[in-house]
KOLRO-663664 format. One record per residue (C-alpha): x, y, z; residue in one letter; residue number from 1. Coordinates in pm, whole numbers, plus 32768, in hexadecimal, padded with zeros to 4 digits. Each point is the difference from the previous one (the first is absolute). Layout:
> c1; c2; c3; rest; nr
> X; Y; Z; A; NUM
...
# end
This chain:
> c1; c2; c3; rest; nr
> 5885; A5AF; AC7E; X; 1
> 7FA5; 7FD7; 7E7A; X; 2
> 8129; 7F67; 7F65; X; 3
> 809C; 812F; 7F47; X; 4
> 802E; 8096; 815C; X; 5
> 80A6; 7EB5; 807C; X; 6
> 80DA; 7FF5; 7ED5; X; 7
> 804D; 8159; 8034; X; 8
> 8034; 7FF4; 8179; X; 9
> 8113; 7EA7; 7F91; X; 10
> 8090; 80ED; 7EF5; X; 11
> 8039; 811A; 810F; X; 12
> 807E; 7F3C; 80E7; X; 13
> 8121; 7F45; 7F30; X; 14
> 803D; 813E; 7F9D; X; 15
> 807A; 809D; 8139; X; 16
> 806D; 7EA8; 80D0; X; 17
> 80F9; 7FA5; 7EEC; X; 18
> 8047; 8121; 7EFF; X; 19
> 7FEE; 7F5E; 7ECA; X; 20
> 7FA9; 80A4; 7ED6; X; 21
> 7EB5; 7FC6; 7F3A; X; 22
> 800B; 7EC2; 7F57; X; 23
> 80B2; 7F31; 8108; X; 24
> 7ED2; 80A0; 8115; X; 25
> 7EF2; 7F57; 7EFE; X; 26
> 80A3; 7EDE; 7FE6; X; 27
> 804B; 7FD5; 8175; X; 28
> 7EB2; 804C; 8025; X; 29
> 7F4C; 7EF2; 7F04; X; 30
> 80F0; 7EEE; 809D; X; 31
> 7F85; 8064; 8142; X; 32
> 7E6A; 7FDA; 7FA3; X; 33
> 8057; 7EB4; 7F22; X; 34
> 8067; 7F85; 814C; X; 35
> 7EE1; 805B; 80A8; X; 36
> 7F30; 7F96; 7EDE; X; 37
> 80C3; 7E70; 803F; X; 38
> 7FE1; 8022; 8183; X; 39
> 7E8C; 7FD4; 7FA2; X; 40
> 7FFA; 7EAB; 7F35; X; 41
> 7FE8; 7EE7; 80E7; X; 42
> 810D; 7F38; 7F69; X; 43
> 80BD; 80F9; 8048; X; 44
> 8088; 7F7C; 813E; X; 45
> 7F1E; 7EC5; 8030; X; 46
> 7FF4; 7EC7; 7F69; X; 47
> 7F25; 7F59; 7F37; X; 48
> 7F81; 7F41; 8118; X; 49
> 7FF7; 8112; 80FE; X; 50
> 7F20; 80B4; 7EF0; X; 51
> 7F15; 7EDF; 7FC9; X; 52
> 7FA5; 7FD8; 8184; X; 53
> 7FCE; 8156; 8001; X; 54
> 7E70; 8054; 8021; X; 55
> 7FE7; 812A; 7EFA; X; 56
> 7EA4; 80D5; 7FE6; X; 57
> 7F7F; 80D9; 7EE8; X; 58
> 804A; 80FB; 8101; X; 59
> 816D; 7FD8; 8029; X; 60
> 8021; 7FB5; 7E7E; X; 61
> 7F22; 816E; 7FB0; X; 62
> 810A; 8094; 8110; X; 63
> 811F; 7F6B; 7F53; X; 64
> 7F7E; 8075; 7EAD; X; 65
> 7FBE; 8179; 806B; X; 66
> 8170; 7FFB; 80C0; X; 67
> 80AD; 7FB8; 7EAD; X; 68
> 7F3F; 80BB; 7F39; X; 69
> 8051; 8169; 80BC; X; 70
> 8186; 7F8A; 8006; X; 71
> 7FDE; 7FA9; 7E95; X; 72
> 7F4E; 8169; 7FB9; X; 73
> 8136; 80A0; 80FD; X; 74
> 810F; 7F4E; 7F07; X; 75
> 7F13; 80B7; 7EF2; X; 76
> 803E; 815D; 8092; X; 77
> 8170; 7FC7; 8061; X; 78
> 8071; 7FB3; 7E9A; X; 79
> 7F2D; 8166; 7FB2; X; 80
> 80CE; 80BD; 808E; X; 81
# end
């Protein structure tokens, strides 16, 4: 799903779950992908330590970078429309 269509398909759906009019649906819906955007920094919800004894490849890091940068582009198209 490109991220226009997510941030359309998060838009819809605030719509019709909670009846809100237009500006409170966008907002709902950019608080909802900052979250999502947080959930993925590690300190986050571990500690320093926990992060440190964590074995981290350029994999996970290039996984980590491409997962924030389509929620980043959604929060893009939300605040289009």
């Amino acid at each position: 799903m490109t991220p226009k269509e997510k941030a359309n398909q998060l838009y819809n759906k605030m719509v019709v779950d909670f009846s809100i009019d237009h500006w409170q649906t966008k907002q709902c819906a950019l608080v909802v992908v900052d979250e999502i955007i947080k959930s993925n920094e590690l300190d986050y919800f571990m500690t320093k330590d926990e992060i440190d004894s964590l074995e981290v490849t350029l994999d996970d890091l290039w996984l980590n970078e491409r997962f924030t940068k389509y929620w980043k582009e959604v929060k893009k198209e939300i605040s289009k429309i």
